[in-house]
Biopython code that builds the backbone (N, CA, C, O; Angstrom):
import numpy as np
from Bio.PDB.StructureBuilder import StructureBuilder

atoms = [
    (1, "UNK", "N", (1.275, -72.106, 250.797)),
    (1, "UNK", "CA", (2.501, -72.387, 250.094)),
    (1, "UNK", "C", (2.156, -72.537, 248.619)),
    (1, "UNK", "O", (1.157, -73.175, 248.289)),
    (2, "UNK", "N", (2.871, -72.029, 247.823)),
    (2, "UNK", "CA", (2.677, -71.568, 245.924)),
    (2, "UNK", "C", (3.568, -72.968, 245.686)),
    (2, "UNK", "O", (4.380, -73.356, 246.525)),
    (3, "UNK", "N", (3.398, -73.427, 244.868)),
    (3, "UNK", "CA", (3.995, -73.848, 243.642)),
    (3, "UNK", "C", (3.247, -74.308, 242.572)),
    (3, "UNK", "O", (2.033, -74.508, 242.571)),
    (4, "UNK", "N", (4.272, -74.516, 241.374)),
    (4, "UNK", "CA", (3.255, -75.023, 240.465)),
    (4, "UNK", "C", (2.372, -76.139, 240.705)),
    (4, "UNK", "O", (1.202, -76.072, 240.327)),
    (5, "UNK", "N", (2.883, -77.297, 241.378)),
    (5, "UNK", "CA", (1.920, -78.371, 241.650)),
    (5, "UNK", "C", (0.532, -78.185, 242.316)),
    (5, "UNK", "O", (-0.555, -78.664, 241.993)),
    (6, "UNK", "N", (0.826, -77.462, 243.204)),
    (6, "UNK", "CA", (-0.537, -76.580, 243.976)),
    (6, "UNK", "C", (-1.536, -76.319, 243.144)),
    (6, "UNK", "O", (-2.628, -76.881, 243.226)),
    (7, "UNK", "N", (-1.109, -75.061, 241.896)),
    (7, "UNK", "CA", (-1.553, -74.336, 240.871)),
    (7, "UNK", "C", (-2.209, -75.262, 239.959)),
    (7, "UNK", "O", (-3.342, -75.096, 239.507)),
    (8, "UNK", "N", (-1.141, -76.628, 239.617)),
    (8, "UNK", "CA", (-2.195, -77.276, 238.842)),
    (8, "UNK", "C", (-3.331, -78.164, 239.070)),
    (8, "UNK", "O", (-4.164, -78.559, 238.254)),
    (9, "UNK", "N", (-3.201, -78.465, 240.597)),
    (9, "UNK", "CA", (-4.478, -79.366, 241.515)),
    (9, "UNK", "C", (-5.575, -78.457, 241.276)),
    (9, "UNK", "O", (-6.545, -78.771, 240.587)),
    (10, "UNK", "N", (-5.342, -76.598, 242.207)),
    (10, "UNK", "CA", (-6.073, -75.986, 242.141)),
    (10, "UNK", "C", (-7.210, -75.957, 240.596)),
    (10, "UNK", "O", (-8.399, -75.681, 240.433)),
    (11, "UNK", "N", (-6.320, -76.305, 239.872)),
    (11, "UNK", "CA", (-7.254, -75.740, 238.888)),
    (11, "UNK", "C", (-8.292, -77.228, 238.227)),
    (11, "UNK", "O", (-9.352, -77.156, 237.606)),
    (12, "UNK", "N", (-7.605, -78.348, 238.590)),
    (12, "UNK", "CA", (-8.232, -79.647, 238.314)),
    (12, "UNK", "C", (-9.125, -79.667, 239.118)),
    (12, "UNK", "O", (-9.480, -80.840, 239.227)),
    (13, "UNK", "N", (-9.847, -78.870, 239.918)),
    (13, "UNK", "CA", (-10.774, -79.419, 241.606)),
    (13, "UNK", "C", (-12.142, -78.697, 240.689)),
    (13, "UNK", "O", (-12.119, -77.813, 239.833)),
    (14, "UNK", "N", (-13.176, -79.395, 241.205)),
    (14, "UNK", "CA", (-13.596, -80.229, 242.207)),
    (14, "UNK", "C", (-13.298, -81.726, 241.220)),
    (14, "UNK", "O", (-13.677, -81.910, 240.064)),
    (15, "UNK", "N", (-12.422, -82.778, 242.189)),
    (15, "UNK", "CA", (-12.727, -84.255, 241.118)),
    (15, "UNK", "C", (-12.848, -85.328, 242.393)),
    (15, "UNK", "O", (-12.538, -84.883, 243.499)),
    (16, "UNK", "N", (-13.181, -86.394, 242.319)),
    (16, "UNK", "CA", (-13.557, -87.575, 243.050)),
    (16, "UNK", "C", (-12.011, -88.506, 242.630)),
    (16, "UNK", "O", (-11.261, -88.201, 241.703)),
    (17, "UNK", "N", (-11.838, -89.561, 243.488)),
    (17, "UNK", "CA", (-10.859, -90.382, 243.405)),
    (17, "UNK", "C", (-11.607, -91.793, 244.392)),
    (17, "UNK", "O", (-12.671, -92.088, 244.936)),
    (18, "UNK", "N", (-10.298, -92.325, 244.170)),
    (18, "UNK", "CA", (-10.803, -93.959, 244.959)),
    (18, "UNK", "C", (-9.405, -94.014, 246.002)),
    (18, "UNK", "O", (-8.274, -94.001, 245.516)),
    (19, "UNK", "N", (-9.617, -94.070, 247.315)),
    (19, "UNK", "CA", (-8.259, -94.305, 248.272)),
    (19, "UNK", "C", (-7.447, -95.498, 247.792)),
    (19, "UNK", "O", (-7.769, -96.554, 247.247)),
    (20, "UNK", "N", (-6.279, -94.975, 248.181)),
    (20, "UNK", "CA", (-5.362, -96.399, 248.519)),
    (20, "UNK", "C", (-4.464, -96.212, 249.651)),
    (20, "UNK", "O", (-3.925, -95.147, 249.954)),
    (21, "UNK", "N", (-4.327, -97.501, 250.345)),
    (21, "UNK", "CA", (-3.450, -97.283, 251.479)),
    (21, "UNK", "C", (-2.404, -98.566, 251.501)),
    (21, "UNK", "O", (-2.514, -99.720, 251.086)),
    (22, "UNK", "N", (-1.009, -97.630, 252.378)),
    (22, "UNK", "CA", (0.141, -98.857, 252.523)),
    (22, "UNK", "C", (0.241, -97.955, 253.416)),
    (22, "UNK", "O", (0.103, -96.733, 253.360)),
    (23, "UNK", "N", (0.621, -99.013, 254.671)),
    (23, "UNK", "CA", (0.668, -98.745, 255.816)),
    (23, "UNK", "C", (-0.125, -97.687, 256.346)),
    (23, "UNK", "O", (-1.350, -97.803, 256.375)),
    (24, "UNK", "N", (0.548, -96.494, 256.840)),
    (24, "UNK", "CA", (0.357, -95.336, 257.659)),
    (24, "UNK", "C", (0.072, -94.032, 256.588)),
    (24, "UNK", "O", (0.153, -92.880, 257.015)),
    (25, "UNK", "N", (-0.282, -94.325, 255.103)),
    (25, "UNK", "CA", (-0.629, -93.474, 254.071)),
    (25, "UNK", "C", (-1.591, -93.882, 253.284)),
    (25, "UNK", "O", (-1.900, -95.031, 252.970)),
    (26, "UNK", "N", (-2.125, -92.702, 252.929)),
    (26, "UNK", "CA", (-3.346, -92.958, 251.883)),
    (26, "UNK", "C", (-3.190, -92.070, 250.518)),
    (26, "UNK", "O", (-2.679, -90.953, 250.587)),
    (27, "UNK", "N", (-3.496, -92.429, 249.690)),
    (27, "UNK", "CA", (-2.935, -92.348, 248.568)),
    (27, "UNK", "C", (-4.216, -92.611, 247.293)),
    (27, "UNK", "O", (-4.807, -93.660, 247.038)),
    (28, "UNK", "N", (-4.376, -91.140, 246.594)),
    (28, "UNK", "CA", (-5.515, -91.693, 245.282)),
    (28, "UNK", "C", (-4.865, -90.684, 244.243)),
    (28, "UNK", "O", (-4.199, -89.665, 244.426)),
    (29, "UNK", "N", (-5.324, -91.370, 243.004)),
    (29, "UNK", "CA", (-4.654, -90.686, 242.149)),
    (29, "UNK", "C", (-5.603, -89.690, 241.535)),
    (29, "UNK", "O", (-6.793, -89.846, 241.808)),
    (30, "UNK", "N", (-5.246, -88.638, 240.706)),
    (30, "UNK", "CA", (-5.433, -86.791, 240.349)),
    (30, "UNK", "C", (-5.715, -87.020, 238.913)),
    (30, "UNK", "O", (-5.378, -88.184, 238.699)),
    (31, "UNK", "N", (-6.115, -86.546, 237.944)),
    (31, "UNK", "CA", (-6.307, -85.829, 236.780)),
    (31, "UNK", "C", (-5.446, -85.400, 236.650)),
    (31, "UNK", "O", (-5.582, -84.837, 235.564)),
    (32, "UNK", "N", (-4.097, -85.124, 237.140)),
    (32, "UNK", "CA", (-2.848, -84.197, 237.281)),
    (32, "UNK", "C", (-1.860, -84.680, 236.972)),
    (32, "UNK", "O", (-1.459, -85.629, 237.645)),
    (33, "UNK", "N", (-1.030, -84.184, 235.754)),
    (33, "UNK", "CA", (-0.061, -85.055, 235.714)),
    (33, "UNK", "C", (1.506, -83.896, 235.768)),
    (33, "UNK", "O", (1.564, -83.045, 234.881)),
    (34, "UNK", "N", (2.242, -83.933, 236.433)),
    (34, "UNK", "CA", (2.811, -82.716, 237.041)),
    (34, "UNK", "C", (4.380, -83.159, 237.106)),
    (34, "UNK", "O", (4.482, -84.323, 237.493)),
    (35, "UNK", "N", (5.204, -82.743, 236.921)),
    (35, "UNK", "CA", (6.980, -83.238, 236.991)),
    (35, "UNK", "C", (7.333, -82.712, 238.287)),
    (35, "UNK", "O", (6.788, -81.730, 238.790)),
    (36, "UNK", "N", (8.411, -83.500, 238.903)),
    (36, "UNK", "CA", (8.882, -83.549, 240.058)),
    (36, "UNK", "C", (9.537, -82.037, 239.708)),
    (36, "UNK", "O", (9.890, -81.592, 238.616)),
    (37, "UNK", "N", (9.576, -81.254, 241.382)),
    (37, "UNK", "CA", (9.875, -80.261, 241.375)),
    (37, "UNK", "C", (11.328, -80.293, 242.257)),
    (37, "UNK", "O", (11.738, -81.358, 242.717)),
    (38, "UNK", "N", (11.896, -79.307, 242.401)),
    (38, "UNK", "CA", (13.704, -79.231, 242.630)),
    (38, "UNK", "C", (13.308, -80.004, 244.031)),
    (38, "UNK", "O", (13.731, -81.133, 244.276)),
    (39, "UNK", "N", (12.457, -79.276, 244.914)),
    (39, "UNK", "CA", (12.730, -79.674, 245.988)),
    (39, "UNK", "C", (12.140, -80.679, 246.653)),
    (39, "UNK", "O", (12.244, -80.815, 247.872)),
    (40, "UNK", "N", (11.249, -81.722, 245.629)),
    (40, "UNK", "CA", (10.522, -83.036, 245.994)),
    (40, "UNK", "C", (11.717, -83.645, 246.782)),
    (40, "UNK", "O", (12.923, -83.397, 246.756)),
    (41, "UNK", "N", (10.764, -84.768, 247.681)),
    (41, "UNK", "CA", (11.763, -85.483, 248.357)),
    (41, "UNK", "C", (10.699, -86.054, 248.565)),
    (41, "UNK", "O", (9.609, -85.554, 248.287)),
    (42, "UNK", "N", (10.920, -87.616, 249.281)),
    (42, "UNK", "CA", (10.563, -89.121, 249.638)),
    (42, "UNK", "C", (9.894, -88.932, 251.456)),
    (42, "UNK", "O", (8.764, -89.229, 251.846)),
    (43, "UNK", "N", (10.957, -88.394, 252.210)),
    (43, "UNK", "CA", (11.109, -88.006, 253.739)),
    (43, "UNK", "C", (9.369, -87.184, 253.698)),
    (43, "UNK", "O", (9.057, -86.378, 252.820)),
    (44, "UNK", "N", (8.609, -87.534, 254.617)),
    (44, "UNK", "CA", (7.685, -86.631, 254.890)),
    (44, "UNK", "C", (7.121, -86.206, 256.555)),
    (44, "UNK", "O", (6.973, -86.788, 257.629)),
    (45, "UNK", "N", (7.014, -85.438, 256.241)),
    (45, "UNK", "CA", (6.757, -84.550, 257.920)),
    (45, "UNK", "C", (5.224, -84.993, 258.294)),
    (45, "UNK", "O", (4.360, -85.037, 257.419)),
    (46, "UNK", "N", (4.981, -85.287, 259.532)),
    (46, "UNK", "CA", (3.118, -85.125, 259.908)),
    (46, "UNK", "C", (2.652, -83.951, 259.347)),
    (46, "UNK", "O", (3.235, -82.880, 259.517)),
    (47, "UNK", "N", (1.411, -84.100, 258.536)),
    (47, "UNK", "CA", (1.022, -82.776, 257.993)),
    (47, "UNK", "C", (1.033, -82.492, 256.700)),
    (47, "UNK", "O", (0.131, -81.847, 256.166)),
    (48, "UNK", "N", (2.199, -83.012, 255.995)),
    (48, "UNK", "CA", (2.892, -82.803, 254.436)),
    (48, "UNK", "C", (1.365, -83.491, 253.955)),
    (48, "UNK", "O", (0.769, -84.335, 254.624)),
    (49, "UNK", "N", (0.863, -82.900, 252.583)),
    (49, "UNK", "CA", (0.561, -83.573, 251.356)),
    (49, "UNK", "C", (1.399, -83.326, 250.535)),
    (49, "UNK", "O", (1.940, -82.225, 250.428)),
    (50, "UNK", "N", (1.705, -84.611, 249.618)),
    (50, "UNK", "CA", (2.595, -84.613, 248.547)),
    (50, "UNK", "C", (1.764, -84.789, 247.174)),
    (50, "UNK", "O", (0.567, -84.514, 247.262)),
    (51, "UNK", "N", (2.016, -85.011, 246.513)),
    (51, "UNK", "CA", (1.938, -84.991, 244.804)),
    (51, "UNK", "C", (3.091, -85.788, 244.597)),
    (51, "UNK", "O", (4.274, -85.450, 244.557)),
    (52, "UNK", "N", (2.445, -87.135, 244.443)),
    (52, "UNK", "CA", (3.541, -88.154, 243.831)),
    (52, "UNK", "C", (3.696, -88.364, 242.368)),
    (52, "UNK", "O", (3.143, -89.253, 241.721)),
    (53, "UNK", "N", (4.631, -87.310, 241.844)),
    (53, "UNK", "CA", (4.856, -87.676, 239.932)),
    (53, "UNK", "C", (4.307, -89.119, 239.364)),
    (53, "UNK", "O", (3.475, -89.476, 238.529)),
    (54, "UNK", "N", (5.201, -89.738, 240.248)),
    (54, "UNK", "CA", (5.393, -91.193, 239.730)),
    (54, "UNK", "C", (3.908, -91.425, 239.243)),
    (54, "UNK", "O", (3.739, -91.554, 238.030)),
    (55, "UNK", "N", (2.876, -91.486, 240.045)),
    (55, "UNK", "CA", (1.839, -92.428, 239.966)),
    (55, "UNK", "C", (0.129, -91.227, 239.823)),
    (55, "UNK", "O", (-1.067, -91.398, 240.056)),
    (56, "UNK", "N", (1.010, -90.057, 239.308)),
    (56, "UNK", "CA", (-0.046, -88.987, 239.391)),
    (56, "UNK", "C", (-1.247, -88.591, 240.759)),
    (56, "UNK", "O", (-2.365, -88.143, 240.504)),
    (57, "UNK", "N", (-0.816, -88.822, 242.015)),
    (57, "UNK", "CA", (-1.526, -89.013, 243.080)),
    (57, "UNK", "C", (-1.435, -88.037, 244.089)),
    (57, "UNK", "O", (-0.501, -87.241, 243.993)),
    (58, "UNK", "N", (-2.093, -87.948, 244.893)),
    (58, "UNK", "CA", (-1.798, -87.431, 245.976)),
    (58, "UNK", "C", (-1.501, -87.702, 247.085)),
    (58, "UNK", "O", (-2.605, -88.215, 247.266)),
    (59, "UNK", "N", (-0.863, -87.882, 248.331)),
    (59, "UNK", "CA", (0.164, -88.843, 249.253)),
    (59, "UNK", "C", (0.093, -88.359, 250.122)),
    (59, "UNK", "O", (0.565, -87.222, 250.132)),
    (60, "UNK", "N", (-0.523, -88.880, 251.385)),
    (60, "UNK", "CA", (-0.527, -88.113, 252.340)),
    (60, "UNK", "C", (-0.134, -89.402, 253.715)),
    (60, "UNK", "O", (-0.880, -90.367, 253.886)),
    (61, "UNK", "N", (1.146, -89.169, 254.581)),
    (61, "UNK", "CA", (1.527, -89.959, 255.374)),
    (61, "UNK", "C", (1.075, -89.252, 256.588)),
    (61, "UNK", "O", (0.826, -88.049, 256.670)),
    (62, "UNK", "N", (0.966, -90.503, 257.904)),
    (62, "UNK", "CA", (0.196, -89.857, 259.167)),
    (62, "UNK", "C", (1.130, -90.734, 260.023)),
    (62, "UNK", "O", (1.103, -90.530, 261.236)),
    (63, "UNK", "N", (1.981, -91.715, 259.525)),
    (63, "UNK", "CA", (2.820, -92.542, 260.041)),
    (63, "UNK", "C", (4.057, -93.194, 259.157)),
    (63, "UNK", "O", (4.711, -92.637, 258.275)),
    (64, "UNK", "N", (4.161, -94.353, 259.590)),
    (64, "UNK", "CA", (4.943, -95.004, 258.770)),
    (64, "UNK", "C", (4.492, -95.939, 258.077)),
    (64, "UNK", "O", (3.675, -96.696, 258.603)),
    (65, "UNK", "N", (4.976, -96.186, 256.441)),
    (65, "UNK", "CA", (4.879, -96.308, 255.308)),
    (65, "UNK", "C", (5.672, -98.239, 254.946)),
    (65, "UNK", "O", (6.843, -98.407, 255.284)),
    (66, "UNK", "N", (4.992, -99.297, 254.372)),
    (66, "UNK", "CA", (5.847, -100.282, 254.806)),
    (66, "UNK", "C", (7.668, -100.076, 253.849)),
    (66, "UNK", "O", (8.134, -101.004, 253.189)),
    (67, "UNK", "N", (8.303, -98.881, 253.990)),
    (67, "UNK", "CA", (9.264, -98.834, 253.127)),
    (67, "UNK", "C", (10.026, -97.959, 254.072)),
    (67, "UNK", "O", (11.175, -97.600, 253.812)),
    (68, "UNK", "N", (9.252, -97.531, 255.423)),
    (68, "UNK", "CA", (9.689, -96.413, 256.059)),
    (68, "UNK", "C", (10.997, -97.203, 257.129)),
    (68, "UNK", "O", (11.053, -98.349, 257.576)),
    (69, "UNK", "N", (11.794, -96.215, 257.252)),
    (69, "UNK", "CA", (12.894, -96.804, 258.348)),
    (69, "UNK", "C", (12.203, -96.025, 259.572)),
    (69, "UNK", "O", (11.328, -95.165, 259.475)),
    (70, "UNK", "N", (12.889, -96.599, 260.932)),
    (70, "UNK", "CA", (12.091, -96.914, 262.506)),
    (70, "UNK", "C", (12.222, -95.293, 262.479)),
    (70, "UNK", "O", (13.294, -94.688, 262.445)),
    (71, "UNK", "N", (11.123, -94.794, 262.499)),
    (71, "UNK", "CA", (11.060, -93.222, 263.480)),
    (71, "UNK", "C", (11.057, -92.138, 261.950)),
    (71, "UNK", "O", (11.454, -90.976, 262.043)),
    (72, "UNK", "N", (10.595, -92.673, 260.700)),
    (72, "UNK", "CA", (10.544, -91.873, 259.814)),
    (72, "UNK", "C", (9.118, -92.202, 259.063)),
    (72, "UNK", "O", (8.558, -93.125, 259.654)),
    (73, "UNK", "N", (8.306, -91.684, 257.849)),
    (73, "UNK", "CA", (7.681, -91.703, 256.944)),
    (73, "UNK", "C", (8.133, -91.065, 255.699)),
    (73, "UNK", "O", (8.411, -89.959, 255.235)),
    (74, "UNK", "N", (8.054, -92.550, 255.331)),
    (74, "UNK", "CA", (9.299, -91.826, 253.586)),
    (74, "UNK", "C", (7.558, -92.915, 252.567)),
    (74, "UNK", "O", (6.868, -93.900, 252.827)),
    (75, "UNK", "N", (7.648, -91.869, 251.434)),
    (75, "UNK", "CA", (6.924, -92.189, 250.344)),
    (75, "UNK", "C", (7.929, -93.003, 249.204)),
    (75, "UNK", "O", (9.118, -92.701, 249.306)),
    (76, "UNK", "N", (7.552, -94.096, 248.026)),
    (76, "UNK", "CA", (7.907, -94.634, 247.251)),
    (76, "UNK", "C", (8.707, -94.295, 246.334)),
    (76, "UNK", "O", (9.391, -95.115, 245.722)),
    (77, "UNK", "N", (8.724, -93.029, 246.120)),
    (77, "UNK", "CA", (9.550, -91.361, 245.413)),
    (77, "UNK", "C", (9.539, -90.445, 246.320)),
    (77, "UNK", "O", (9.035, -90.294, 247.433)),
    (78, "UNK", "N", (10.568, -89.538, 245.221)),
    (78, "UNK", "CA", (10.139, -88.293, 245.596)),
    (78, "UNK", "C", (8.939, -87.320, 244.912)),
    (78, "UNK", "O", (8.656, -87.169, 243.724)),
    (79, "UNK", "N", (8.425, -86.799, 245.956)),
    (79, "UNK", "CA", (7.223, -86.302, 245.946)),
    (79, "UNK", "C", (7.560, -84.977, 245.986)),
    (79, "UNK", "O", (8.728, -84.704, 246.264)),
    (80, "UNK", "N", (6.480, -83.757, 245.682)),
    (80, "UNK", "CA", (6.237, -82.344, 245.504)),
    (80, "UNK", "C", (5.192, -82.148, 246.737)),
    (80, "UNK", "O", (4.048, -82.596, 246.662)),
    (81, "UNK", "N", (5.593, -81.559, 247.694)),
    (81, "UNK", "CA", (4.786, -81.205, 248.878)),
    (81, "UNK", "C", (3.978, -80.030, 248.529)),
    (81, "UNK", "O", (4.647, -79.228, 247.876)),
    (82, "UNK", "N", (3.057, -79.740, 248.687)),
    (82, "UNK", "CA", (2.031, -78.801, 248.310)),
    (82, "UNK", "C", (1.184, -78.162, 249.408)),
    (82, "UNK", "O", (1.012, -76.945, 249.334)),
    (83, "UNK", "N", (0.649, -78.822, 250.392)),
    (83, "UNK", "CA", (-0.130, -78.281, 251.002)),
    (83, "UNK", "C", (0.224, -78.839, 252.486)),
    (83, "UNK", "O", (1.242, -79.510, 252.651)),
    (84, "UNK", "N", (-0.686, -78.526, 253.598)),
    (84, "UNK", "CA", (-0.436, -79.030, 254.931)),
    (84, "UNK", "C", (-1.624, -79.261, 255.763)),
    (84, "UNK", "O", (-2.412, -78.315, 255.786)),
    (85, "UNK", "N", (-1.946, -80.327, 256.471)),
    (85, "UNK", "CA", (-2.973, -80.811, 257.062)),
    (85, "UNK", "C", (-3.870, -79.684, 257.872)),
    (85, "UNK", "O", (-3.182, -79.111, 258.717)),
    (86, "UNK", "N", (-4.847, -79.358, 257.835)),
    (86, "UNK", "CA", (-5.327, -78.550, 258.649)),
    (86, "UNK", "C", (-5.535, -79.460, 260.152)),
    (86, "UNK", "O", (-5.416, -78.864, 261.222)),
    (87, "UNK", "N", (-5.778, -80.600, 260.121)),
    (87, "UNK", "CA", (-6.246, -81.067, 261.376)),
    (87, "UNK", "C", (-5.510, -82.742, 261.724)),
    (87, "UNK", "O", (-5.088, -83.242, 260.681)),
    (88, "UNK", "N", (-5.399, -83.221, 262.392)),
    (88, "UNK", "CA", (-5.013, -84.439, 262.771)),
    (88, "UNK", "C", (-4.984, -85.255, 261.886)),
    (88, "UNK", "O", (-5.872, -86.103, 261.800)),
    (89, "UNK", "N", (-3.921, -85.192, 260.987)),
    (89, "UNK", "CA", (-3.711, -86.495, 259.879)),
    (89, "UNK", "C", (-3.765, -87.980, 260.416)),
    (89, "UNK", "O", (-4.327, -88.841, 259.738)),
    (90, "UNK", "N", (-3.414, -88.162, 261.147)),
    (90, "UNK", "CA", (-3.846, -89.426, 261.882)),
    (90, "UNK", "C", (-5.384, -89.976, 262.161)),
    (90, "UNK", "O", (-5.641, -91.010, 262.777)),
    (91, "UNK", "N", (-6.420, -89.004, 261.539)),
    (91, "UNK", "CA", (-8.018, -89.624, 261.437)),
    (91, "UNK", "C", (-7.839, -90.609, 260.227)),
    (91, "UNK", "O", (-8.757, -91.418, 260.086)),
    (92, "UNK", "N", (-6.842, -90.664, 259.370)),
    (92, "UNK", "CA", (-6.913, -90.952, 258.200)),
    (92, "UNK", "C", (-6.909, -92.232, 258.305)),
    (92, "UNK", "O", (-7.339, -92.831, 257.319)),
    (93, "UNK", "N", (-6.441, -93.067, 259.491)),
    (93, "UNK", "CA", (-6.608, -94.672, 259.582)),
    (93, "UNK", "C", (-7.817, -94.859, 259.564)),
    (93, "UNK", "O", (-8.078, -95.982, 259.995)),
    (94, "UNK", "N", (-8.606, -94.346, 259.298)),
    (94, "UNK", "CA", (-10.378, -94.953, 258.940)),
    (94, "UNK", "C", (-10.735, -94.796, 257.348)),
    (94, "UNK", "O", (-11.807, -94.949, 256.763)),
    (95, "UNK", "N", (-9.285, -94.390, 256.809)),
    (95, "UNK", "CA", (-9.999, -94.454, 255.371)),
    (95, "UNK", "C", (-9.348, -96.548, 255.305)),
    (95, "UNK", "O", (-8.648, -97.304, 255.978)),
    (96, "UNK", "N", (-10.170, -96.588, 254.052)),
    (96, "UNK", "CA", (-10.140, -98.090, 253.834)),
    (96, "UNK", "C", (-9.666, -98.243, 252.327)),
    (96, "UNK", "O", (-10.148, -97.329, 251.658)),
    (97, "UNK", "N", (-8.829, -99.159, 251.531)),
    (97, "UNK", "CA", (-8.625, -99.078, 250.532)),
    (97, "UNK", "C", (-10.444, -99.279, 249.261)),
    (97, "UNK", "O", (-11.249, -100.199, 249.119)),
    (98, "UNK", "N", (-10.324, -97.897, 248.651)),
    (98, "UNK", "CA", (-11.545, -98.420, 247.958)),
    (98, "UNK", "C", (-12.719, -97.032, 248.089)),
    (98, "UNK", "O", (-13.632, -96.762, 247.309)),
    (99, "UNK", "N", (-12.325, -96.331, 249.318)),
    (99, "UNK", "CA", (-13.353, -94.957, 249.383)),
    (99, "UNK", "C", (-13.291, -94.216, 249.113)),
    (99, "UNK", "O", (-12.128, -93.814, 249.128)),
    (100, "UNK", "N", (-13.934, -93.591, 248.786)),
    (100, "UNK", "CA", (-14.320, -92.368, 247.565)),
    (100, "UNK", "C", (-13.572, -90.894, 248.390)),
    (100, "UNK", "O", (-13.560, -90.723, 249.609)),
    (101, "UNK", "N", (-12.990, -89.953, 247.358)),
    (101, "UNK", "CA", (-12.482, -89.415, 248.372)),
    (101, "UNK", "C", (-12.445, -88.297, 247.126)),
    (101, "UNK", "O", (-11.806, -88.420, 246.081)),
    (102, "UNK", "N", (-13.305, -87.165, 247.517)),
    (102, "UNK", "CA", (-13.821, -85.870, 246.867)),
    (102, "UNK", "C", (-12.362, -84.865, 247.300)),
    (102, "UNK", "O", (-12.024, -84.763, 248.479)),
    (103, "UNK", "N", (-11.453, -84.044, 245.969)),
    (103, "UNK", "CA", (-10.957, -82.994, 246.315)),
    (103, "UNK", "C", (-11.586, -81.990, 245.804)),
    (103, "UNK", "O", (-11.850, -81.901, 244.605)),
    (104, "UNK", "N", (-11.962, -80.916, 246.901)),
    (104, "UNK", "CA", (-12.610, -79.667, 246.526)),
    (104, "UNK", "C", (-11.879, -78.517, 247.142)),
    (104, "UNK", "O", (-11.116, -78.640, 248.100)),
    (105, "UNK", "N", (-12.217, -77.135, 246.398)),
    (105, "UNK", "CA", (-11.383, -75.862, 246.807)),
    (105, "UNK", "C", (-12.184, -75.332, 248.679)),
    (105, "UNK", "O", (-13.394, -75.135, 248.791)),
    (106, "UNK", "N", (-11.393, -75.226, 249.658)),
    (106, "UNK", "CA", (-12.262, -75.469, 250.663)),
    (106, "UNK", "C", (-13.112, -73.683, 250.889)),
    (106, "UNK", "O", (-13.609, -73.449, 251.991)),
    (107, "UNK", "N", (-13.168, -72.797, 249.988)),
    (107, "UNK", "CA", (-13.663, -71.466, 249.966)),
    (107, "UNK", "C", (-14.529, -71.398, 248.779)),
    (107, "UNK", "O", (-15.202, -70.410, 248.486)),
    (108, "UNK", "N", (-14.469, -72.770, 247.942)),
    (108, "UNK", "CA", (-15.292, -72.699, 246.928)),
    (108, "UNK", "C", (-15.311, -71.618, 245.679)),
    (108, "UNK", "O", (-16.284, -71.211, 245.044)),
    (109, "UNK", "N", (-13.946, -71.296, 245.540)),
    (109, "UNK", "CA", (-14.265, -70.684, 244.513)),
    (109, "UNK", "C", (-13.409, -70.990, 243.228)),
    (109, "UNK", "O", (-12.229, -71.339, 243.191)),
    (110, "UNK", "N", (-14.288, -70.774, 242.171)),
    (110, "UNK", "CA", (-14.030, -71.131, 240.640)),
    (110, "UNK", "C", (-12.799, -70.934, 240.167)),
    (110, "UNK", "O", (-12.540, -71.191, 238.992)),
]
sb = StructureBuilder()
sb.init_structure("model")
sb.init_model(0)
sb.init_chain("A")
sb.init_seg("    ")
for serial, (resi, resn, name, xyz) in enumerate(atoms, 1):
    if name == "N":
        sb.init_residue(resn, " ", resi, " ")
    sb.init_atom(name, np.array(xyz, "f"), 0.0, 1.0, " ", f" {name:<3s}", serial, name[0])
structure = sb.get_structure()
């Protein structure tokens, strides 16, 4: 999936960050500083990574969020969805607030 937000991560990588988590999301912030796009929204699907304007980050829910209503995962804003989990977003309850968390291009190239 293209958009600009994509385009401008892509080109910020390889960078390191520090996690943060509330509730059922983990959350570190980007080198990226990027404007909400038409079709950002708050609501997120299992799978979604977002790009949260607000806080220059990247947002990734595996559950519910302490802001979320019963049977949803909604982020703090609206967010710019960009990419999609390759594998079980739900491993992500083992990140801990505080761990280092490397984004890199996963084909490695420049």
């Amino acid at each position: 999936m293209y958009s600009p937000t994509a385009d401008a991560l892509w080109q910020a990588m390889p960078f390191d960050s520090r996690a943060n988590t509330s509730g059922d999301e983990v959350y570190f912030a980007t080198p990226v500083a990027q404007a909400r796009e038409a079709d950002a929204r708050d609501l997120m699907a299992l799978g979604d990574i977002a790009f949260w304007p607000d806080g220059h980050a990247i947002a990734i829910c595996f559950g519910p969020t302490p802001i979320s209503r019963p049977g949803e995962m909604r982020l703090a804003s609206a967010s710019n969805v960009w990419a999609s989990a390759l594998g079980d977003p739900k491993m992500l309850r083992a990140v801990r607030d505080g761990d280092t968390v490397t984004v890199e291009r996963l084909n490695g190239d420049a």
